[in-house]
Backbone as CSV, one residue per row, in Angstrom:
resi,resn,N_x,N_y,N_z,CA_x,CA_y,CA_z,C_x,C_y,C_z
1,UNK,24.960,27.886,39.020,24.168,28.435,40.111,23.660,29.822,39.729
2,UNK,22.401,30.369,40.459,22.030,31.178,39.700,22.286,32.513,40.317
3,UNK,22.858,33.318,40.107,23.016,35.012,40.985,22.334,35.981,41.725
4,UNK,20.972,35.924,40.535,20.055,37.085,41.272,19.227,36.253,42.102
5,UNK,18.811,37.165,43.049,17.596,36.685,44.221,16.591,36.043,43.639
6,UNK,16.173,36.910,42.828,14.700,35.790,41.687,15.269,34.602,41.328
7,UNK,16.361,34.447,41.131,16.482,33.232,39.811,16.976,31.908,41.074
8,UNK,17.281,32.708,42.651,17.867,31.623,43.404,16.390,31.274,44.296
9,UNK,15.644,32.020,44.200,14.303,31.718,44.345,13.381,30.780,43.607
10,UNK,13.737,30.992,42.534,12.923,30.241,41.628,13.484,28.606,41.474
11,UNK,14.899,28.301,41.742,15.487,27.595,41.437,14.823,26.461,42.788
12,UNK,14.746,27.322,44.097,14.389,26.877,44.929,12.780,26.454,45.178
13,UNK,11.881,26.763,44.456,10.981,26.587,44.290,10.341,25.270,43.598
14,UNK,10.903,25.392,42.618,11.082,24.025,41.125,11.457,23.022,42.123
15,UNK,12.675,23.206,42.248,13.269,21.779,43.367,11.872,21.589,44.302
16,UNK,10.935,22.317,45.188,10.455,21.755,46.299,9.561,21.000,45.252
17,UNK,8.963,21.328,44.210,7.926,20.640,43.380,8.406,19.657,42.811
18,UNK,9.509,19.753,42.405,9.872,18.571,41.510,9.958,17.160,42.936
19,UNK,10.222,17.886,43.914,9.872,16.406,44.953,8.955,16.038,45.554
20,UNK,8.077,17.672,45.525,6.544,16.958,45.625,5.556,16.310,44.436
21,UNK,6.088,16.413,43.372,5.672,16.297,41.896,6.106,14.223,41.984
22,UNK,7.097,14.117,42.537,7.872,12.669,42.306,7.159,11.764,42.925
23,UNK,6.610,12.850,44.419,5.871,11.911,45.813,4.911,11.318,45.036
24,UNK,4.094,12.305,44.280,2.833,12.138,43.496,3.192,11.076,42.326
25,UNK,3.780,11.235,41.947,4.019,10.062,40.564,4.486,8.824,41.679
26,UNK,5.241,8.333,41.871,5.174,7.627,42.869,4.233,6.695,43.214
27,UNK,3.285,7.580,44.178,1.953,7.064,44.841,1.693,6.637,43.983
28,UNK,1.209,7.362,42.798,0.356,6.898,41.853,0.459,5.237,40.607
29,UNK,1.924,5.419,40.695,2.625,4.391,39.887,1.987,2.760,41.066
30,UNK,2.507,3.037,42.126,2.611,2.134,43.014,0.805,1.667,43.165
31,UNK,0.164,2.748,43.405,-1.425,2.194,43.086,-1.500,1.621,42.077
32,UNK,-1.117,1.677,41.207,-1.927,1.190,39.764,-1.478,-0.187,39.759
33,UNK,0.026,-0.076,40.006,0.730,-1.419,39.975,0.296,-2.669,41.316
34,UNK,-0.347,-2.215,42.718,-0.701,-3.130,43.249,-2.187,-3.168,42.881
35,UNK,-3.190,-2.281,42.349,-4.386,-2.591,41.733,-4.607,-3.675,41.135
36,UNK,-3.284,-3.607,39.976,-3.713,-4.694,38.591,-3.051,-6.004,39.230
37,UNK,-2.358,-6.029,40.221,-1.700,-7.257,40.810,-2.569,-7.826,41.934
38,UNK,-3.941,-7.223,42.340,-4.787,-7.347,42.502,-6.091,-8.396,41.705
39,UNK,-6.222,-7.614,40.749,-6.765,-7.741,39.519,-6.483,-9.590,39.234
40,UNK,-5.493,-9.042,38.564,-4.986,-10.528,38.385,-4.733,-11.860,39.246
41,UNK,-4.510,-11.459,40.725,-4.817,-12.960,41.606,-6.210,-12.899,41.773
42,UNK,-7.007,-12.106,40.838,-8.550,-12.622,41.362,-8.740,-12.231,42.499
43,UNK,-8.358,-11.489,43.529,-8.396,-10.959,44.820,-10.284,-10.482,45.193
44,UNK,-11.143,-10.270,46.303,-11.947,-9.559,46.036,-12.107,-8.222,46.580
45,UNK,-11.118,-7.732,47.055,-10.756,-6.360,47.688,-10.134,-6.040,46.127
46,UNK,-9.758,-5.549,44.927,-9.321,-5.558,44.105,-10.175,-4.508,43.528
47,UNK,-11.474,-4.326,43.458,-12.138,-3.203,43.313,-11.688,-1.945,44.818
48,UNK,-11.452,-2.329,45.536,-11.109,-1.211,46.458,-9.807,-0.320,46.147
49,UNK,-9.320,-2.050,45.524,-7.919,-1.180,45.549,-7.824,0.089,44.118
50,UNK,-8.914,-0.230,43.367,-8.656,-0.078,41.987,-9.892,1.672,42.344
51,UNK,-10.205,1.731,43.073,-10.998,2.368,43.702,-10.469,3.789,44.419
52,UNK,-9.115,3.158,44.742,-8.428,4.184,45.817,-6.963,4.522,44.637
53,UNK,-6.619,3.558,43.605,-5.802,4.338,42.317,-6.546,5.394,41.344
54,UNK,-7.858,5.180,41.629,-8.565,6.453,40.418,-8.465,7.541,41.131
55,UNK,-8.627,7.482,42.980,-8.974,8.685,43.792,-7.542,9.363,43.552
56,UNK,-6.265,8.521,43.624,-5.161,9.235,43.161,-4.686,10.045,41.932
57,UNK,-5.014,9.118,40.938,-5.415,9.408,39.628,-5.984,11.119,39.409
58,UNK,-6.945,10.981,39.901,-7.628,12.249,39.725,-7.078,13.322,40.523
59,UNK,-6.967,13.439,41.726,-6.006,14.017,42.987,-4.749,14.510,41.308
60,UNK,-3.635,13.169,41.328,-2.786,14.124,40.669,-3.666,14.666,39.097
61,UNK,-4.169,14.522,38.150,-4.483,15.234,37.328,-4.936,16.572,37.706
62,UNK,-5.597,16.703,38.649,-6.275,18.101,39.112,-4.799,19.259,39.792
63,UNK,-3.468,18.729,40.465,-2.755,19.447,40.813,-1.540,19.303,39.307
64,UNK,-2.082,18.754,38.247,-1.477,18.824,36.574,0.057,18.501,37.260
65,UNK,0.134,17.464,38.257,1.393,16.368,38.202,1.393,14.929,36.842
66,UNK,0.137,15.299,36.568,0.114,14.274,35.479,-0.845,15.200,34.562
67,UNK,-1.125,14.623,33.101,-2.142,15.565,32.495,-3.835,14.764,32.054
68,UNK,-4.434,15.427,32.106,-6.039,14.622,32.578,-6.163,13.957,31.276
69,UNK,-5.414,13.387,30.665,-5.684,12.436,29.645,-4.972,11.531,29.910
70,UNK,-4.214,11.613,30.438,-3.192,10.231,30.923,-3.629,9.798,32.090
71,UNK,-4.602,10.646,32.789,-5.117,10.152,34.148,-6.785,9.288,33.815
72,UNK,-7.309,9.850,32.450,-8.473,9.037,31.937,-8.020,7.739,31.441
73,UNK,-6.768,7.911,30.407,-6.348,6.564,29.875,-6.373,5.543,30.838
74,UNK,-5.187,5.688,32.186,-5.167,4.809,33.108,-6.244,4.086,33.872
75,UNK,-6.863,5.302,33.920,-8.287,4.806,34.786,-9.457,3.727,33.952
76,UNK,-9.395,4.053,32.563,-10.091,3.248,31.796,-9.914,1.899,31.369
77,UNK,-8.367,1.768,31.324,-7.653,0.384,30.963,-7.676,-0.433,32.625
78,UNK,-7.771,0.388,33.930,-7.831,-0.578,34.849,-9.294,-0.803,35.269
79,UNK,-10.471,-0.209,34.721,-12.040,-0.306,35.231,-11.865,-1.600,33.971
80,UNK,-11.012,-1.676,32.789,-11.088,-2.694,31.737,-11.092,-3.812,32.287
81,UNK,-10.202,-3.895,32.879,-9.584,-5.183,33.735,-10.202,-5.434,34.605
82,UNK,-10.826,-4.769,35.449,-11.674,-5.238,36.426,-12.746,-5.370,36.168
83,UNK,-13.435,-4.618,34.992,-14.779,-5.407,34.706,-14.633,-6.726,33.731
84,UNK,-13.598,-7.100,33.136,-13.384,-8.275,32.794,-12.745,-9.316,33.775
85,UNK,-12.944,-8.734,34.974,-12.708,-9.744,36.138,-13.686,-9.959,36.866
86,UNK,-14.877,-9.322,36.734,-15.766,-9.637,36.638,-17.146,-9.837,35.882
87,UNK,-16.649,-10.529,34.815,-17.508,-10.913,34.080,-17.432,-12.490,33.637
């Protein structure tokens, strides 16, 4: 545990992020994963859904809960899938 006021401050700080940091990974995991399960029953709401995982996507890259290359990768491999679901 930490002694000085700064360091029990800081300690307290990290913690509130690291659970708002989790909310965000989270959301985001859970979009992608009902997107492509989307995707794959051929659904035609499936672009919406894949629609409302990029808006997350980007949301966390911009507050750097994720880093904007891992938020392009994702987004590119699921526009993959969905434009080969429709084609």
């Amino acid at each position: 545990m930490p002694n000085k006021k700064s360091a029990i401050k800081a300690l307290r700080q990290s913690t509130k992020k690291a659970i708002r940091n989790y909310k965000v990974k989270k959301a985001v995991k859970d979009a992608v994963k009902e997107s492509k399960k989307f995707i794959e029953a051929k659904e035609k709401s499936a672009a919406e859904k894949v629609k409302a995982a990029i808006k997350l996507l980007d949301k966390a890259a911009i507050k750097k809960v994720i880093k904007k290359n891992s938020a392009a990768r994702k987004k590119s491999r699921l526009m993959k899938k969905l434009n080969a679901l429709v084609k």
